[in-house]
MARBA-3410 file (N, C-alpha, C, O; in Angstrom, 1 decimal):
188
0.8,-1.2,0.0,0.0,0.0,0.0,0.9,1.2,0.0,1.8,1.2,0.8 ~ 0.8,2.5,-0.9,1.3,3.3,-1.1,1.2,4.3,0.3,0.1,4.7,0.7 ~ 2.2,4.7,0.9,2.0,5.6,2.0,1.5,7.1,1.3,1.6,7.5,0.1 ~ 0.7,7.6,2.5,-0.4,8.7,2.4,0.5,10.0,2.2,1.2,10.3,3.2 ~ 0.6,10.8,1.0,1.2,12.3,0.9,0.5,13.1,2.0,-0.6,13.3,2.4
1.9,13.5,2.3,1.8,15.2,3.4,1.3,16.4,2.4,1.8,16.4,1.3 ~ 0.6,17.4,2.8,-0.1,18.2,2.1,0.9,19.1,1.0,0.8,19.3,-0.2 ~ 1.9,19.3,2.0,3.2,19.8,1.2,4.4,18.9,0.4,5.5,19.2,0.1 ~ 3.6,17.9,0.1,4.3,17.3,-0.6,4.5,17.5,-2.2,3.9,18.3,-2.9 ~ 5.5,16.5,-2.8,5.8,17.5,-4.4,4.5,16.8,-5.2,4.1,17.2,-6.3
4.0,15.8,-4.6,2.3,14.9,-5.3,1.7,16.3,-5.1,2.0,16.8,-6.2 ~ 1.3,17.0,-4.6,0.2,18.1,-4.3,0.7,18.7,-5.2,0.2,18.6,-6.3 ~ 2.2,19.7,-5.0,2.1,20.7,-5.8,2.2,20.2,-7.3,1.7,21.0,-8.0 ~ 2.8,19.2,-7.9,2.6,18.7,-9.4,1.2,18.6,-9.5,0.9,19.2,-10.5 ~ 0.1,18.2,-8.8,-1.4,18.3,-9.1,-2.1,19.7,-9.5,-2.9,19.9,-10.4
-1.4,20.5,-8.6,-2.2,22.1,-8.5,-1.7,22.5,-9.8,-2.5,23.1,-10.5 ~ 0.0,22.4,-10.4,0.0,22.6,-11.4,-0.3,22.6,-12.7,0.0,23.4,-13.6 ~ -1.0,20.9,-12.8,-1.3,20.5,-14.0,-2.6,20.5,-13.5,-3.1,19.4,-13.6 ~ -3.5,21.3,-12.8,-5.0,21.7,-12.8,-5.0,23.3,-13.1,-5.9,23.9,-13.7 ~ -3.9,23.8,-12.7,-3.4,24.9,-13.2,-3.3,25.5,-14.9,-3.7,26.4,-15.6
-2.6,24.4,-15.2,-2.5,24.9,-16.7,-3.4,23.7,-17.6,-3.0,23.3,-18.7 ~ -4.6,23.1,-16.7,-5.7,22.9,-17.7,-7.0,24.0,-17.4,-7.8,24.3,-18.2 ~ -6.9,24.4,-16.2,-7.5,25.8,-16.6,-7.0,26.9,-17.2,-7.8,27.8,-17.5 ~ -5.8,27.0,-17.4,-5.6,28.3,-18.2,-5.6,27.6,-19.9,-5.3,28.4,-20.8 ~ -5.9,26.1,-20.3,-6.0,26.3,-21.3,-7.4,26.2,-21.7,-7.7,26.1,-22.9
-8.2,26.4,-21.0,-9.5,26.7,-21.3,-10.2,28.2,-21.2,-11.4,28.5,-21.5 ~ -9.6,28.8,-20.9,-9.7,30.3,-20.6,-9.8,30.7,-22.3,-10.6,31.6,-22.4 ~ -9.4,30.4,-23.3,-9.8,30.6,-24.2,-8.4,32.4,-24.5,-7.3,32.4,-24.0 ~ -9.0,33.4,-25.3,-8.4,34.8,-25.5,-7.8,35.2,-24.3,-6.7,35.9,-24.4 ~ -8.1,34.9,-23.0,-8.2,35.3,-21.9,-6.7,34.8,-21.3,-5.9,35.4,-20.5
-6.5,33.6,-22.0,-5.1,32.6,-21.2,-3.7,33.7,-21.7,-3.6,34.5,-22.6 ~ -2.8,33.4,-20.7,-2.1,33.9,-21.0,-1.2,33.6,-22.3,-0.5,34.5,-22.9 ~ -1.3,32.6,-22.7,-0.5,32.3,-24.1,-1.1,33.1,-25.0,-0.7,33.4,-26.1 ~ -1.8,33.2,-24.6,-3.1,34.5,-25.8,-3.0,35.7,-25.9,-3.7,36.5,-26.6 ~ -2.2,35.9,-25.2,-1.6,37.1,-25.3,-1.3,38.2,-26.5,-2.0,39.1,-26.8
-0.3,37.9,-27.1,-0.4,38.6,-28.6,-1.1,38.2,-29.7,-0.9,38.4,-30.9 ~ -1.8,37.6,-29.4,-3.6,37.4,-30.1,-4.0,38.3,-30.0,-3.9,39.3,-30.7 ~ -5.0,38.4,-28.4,-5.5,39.0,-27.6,-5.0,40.9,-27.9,-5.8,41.9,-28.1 ~ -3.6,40.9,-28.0,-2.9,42.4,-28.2,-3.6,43.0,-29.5,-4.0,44.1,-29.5 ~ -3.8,42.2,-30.5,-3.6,42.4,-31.8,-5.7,42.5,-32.1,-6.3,42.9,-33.1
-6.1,42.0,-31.0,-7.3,42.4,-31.4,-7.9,43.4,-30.5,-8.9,44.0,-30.6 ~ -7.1,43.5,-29.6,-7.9,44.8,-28.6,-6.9,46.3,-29.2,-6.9,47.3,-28.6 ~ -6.2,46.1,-30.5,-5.6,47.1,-30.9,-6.9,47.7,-32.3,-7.3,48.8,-32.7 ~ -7.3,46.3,-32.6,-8.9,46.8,-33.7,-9.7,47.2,-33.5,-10.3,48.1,-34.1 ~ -10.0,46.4,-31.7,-11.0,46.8,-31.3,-10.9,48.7,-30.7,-11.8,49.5,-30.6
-9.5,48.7,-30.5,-9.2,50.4,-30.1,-10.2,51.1,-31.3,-11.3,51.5,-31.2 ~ -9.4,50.9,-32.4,-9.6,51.3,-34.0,-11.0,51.7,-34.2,-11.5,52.7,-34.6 ~ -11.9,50.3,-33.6,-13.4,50.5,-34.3,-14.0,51.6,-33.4,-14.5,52.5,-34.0 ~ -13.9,51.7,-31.7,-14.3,52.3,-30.8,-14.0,53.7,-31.3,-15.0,54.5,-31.1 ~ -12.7,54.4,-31.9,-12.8,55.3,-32.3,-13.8,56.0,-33.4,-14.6,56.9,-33.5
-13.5,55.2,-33.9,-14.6,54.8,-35.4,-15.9,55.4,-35.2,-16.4,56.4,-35.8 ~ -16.5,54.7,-34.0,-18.0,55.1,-33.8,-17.9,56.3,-33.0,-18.9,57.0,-33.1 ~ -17.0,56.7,-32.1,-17.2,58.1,-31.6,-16.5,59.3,-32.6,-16.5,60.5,-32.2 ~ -16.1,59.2,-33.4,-15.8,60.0,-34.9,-17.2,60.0,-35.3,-17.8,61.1,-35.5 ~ -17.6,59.1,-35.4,-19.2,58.9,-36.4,-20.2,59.6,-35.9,-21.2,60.1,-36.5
-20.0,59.6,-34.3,-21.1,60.1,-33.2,-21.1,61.7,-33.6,-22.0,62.5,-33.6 ~ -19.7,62.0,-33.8,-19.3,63.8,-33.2,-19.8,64.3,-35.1,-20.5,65.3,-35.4 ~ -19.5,63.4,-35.9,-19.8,64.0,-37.3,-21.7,63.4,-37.6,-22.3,63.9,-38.6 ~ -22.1,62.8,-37.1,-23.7,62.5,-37.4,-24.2,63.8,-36.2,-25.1,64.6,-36.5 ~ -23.7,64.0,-35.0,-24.4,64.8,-34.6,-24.3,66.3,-35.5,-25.2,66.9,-36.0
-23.2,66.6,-35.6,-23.2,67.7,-36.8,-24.0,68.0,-38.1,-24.3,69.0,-38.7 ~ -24.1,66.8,-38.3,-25.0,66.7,-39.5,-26.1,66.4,-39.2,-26.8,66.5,-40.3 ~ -26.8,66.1,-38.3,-27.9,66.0,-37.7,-28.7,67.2,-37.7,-29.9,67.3,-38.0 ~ -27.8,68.4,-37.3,-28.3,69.7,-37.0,-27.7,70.5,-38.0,-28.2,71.7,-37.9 ~ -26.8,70.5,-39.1,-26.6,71.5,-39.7,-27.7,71.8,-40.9,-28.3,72.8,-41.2
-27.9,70.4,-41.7,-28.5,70.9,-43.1,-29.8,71.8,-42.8,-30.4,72.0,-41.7 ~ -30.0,72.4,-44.1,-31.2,72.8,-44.4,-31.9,72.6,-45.1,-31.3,71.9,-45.9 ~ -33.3,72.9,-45.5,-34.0,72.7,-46.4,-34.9,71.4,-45.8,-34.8,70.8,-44.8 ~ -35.9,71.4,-47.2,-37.2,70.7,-46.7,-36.8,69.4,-46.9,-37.2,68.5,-46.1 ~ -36.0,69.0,-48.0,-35.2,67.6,-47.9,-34.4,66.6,-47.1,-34.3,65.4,-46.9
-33.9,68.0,-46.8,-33.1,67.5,-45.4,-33.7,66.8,-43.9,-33.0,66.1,-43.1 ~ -34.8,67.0,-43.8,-35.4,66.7,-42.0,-35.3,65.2,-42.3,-34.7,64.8,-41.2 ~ -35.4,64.1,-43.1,-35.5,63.1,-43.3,-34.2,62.5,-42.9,-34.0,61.6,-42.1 ~ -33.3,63.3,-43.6,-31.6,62.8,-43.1,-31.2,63.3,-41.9,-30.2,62.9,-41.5 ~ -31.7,64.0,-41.5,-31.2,64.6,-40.0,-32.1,63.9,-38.9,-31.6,63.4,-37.8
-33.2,63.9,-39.2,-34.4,62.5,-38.4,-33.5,61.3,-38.2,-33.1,61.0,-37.1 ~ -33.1,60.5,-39.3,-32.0,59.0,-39.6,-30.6,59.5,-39.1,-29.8,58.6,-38.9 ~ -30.2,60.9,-38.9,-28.7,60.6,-38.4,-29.1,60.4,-36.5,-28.6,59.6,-35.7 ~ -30.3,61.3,-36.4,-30.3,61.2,-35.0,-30.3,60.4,-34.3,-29.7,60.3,-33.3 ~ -31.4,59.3,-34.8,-31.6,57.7,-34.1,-30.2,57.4,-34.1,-29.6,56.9,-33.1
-29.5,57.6,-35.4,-28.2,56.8,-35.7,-27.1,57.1,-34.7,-26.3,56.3,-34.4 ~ -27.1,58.4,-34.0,-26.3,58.6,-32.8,-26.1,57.6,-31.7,-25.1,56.9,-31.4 ~ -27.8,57.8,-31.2,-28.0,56.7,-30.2,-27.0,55.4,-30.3,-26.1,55.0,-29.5 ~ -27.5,54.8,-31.8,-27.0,53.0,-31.6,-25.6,53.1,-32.2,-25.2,51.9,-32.2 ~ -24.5,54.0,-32.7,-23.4,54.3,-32.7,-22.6,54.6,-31.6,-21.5,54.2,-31.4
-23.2,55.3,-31.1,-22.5,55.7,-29.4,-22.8,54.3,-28.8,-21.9,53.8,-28.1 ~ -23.9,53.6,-28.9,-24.4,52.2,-28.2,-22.6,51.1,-28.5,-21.8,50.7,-27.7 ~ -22.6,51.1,-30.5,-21.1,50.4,-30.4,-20.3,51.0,-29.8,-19.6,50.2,-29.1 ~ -20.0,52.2,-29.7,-19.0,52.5,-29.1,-18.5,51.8,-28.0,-17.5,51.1,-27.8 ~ -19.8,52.3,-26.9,-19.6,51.5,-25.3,-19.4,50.1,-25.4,-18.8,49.5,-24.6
-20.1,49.4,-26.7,-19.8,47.7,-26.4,-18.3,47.7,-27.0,-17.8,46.8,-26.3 ~ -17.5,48.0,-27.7,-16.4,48.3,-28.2,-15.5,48.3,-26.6,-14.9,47.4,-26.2 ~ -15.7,49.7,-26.1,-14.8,50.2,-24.8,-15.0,49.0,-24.0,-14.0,48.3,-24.0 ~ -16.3,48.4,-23.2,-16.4,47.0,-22.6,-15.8,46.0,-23.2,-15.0,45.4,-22.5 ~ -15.9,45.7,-24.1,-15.4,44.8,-24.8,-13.2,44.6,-24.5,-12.4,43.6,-24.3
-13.1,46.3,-24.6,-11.6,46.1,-24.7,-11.5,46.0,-22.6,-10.9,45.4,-21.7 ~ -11.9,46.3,-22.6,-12.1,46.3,-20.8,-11.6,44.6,-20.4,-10.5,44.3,-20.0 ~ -12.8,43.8,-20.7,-12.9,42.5,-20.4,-11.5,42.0,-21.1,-11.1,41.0,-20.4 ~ -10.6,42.3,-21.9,-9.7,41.3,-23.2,-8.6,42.3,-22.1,-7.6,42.3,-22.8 ~ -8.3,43.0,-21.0,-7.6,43.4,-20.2,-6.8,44.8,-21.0,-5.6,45.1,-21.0
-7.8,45.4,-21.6,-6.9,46.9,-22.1,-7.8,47.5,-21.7,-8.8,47.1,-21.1 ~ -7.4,48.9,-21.8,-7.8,50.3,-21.7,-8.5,51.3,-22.3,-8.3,51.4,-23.5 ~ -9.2,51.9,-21.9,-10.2,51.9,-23.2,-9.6,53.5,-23.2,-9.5,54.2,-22.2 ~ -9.2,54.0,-24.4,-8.5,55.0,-24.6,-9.0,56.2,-24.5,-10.1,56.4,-25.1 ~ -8.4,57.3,-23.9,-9.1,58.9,-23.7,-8.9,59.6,-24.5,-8.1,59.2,-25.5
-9.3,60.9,-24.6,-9.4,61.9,-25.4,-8.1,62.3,-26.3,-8.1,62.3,-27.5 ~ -7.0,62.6,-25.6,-5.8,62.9,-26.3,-5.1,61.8,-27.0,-4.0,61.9,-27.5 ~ -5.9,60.4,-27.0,-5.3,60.0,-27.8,-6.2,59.9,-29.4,-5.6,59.3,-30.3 ~ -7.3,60.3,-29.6,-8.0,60.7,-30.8,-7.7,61.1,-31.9,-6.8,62.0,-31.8 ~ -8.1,60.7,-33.2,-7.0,61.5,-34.3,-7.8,61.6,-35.5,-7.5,60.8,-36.4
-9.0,62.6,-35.8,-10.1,62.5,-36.6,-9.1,61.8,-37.7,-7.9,61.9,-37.8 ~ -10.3,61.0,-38.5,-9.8,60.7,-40.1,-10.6,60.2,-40.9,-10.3,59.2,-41.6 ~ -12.1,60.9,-41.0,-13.5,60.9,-41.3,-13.9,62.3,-42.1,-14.9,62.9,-42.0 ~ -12.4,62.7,-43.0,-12.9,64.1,-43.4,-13.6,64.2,-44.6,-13.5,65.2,-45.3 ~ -14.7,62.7,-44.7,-15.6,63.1,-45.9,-17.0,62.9,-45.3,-18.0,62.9,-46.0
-16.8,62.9,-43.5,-18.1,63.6,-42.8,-18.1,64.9,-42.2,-19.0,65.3,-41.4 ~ -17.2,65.5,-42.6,-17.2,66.8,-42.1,-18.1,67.3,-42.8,-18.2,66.9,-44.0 ~ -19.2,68.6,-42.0,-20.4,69.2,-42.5,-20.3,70.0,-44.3,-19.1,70.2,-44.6 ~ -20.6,70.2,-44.8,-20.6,70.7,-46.3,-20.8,72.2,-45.9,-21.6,72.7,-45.0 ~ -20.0,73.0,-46.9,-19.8,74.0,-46.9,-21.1,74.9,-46.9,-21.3,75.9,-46.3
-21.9,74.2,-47.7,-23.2,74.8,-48.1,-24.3,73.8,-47.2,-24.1,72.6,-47.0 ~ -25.2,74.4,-46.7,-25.9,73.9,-45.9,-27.0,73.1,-46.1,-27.6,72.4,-45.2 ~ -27.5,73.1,-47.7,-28.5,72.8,-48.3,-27.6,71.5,-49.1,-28.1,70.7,-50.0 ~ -26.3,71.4,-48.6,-25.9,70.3,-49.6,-26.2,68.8,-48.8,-25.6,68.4,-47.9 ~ -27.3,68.1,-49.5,-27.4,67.1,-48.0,-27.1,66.1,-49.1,-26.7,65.4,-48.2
-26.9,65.6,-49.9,-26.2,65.0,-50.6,-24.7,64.7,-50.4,-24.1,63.7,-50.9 ~ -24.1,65.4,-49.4,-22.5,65.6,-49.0,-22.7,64.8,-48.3,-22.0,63.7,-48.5 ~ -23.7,64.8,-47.2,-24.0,64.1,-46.4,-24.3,62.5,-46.1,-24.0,61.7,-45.1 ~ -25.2,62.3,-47.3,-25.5,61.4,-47.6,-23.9,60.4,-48.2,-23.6,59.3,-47.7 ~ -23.4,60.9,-48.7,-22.4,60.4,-49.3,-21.1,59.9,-48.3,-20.3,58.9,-48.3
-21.3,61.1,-47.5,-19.9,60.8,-46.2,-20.3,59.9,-45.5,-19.5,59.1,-45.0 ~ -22.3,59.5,-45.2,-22.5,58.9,-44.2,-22.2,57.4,-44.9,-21.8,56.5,-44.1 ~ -22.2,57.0,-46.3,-22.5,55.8,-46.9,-20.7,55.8,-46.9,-20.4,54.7,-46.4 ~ -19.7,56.4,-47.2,-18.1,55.9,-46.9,-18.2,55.6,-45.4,-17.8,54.5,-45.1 ~ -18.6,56.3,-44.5,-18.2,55.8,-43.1,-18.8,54.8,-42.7,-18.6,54.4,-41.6
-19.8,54.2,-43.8,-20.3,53.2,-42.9,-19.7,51.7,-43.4,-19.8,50.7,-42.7 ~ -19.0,51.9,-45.0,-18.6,51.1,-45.8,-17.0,51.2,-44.8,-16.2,50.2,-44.7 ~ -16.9,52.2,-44.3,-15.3,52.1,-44.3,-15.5,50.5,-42.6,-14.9,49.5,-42.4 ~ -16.6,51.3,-41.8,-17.1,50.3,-40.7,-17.5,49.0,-40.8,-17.4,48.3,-39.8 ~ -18.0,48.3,-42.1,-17.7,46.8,-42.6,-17.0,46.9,-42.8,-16.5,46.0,-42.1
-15.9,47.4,-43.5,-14.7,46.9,-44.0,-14.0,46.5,-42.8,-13.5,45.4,-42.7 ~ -13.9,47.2,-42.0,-12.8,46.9,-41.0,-13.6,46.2,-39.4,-12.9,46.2,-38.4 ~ -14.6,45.9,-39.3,-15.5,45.0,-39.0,-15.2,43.6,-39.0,-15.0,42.7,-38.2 ~ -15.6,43.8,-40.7,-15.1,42.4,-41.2,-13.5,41.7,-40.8,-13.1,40.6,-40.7 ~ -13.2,42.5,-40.8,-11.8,42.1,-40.7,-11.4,41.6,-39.0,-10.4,41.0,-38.6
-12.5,42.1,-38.2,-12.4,41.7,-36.8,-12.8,41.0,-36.7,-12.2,40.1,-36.1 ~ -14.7,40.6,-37.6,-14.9,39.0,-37.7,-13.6,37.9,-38.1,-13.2,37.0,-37.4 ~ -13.0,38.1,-39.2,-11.9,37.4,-39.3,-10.5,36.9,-38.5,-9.7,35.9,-38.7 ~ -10.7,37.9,-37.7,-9.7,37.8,-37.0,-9.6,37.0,-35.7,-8.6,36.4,-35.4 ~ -11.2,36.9,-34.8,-11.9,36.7,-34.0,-12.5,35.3,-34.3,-12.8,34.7,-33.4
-12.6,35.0,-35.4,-13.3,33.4,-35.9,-12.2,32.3,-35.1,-11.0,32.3,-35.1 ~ -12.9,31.6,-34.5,-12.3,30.4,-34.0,-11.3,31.1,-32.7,-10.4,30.4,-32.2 ~ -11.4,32.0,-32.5,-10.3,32.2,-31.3,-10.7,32.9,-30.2,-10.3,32.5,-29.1 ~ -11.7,34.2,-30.3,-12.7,35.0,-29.7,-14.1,35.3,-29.8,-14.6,36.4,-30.0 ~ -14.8,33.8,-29.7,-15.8,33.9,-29.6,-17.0,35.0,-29.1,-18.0,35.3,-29.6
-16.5,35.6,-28.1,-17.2,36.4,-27.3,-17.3,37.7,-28.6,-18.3,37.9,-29.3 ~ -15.9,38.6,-28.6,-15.7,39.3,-29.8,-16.5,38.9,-31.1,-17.4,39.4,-31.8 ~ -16.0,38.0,-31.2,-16.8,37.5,-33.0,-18.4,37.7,-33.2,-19.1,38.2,-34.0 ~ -18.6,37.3,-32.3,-20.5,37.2,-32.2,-21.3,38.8,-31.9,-22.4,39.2,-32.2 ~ -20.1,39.7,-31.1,-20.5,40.9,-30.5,-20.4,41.8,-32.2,-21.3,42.5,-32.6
-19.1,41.5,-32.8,-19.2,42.2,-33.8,-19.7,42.0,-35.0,-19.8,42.9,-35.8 ~ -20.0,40.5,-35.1,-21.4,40.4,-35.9,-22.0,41.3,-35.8,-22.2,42.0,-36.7 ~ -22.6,41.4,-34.4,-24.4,42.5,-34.4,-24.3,43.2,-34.8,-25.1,43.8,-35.5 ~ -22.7,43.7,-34.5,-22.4,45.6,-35.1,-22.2,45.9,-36.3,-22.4,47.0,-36.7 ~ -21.7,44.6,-37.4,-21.8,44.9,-38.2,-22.9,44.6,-39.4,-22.8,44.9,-40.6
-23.8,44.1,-38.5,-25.6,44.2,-39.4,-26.4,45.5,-39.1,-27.5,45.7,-39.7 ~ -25.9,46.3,-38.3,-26.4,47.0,-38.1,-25.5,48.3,-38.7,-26.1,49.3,-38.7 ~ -24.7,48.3,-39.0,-23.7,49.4,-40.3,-24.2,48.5,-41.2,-23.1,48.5,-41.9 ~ -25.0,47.7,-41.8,-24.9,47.5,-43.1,-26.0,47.9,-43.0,-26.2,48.8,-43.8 ~ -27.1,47.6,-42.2,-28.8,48.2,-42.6,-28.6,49.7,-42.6,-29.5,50.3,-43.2
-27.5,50.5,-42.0,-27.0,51.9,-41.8,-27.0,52.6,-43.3,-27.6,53.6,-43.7 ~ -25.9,51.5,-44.0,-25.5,52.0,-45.2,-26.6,51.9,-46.5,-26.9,52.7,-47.4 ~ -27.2,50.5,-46.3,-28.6,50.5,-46.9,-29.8,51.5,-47.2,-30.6,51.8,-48.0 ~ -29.4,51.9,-45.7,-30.8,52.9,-45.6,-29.8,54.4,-46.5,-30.2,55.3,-47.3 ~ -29.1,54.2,-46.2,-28.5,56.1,-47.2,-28.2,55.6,-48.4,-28.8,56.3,-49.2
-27.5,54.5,-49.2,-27.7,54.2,-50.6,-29.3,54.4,-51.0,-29.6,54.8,-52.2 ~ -30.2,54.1,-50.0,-31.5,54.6,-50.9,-31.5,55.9,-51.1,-31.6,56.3,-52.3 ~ -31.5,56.6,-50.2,-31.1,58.5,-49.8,-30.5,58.5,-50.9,-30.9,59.3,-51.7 ~ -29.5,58.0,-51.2,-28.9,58.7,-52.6,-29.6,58.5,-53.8,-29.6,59.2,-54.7 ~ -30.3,57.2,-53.8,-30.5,57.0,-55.1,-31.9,57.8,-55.4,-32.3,58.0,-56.5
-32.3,58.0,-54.6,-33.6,58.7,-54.4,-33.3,60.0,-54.9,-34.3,60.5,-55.4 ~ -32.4,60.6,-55.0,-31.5,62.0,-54.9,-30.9,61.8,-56.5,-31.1,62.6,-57.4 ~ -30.4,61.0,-56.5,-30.0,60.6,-58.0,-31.3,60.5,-59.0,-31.1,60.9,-60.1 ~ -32.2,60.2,-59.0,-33.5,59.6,-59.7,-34.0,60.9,-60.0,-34.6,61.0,-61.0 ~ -34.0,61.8,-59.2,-34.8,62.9,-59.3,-33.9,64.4,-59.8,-34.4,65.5,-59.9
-32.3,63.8,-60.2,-31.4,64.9,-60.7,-30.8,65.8,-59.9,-30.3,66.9,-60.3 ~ -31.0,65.2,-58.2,-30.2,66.2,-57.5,-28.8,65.7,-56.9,-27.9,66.4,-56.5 ~ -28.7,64.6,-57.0,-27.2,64.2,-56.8,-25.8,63.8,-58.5,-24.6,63.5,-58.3
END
């Protein structure tokens, strides 16, 4: 009969270690081996979070600048659109929170959305329409690229930026009509 291990014996701690690193290999993004995975996607996820608070400061502008009778329709659709863009934003910042980053402040900001800056003329809502349909193409584009990146390795991420990015596509849908509507009738 095998004599009975003392608590501090090297049986115990060889146990705790190989219970040790079969929980950290189920932690998934989270494990430490995951690390520059994990780096490389909470550096996208920085990327997108900026994205939508860019999006937030240029739809609220455009929300309120145009004029004309044409316009309330697109300024009506940027407004709601504030809401559920500021909404990605915060799942964006939570998101980098949980993956163990920082969710980044103001001075580190660096507009580069200068085809939603307001139109010179105020009646130009057409500018509008146009800047809003690149920012939202530029938001799948690099979206997608988080689904990709996230497939098979961050589940949690993958599924979250799914939602966000059905919802920049019904975004962009809805202003390709705005234009074509605008094009059909000779004003774009």
């Amino acid at each position: 009969m095998a004599p009975a291990l003392a608590p501090g014996s090297a049986w115990v701690a060889l146990r705790l270690m190989a219970t040790k690193d079969l929980t950290r290999s189920t932690e998934g993004i989270l494990a430490d081996d995951q690390r520059t995975t994990r780096e490389e996607i909470l550096e996208m996820l920085r990327k997108a979070y900026w994205m939508e608070i860019e999006t937030v400061m240029s739809y609220l502008a455009n929300s309120v600048n145009p004029d004309g009778v044409r316009a309330q329709e697109i300024k009506e659709s940027l407004e709601q659109d504030i809401t559920e863009e500021l909404g990605h934003a915060r799942l964006f910042a939570q998101r980098i929170k949980e993956l163990y980053g920082v969710v980044p402040g103001s001075e580190d900001f660096s507009a580069e959305q200068s085809y939603l800056q307001p139109p010179g003329e105020q009646v130009d809502v057409v500018h509008v329409i146009r800047g809003v349909i690149e920012a939202e193409t530029g938001a799948i584009e690099h979206y997608t690229k988080i689904v990709e990146a996230t497939d098979q390795v961050d589940p949690v991420t993958n599924d979250m930026v799914i939602d966000i990015l059905h919802d920049e596509q019904g975004h962009r849908r809805l202003f390709e009509g705005f234009l074509r509507e605008y094009e059909a009738q000779g004003l774009a």
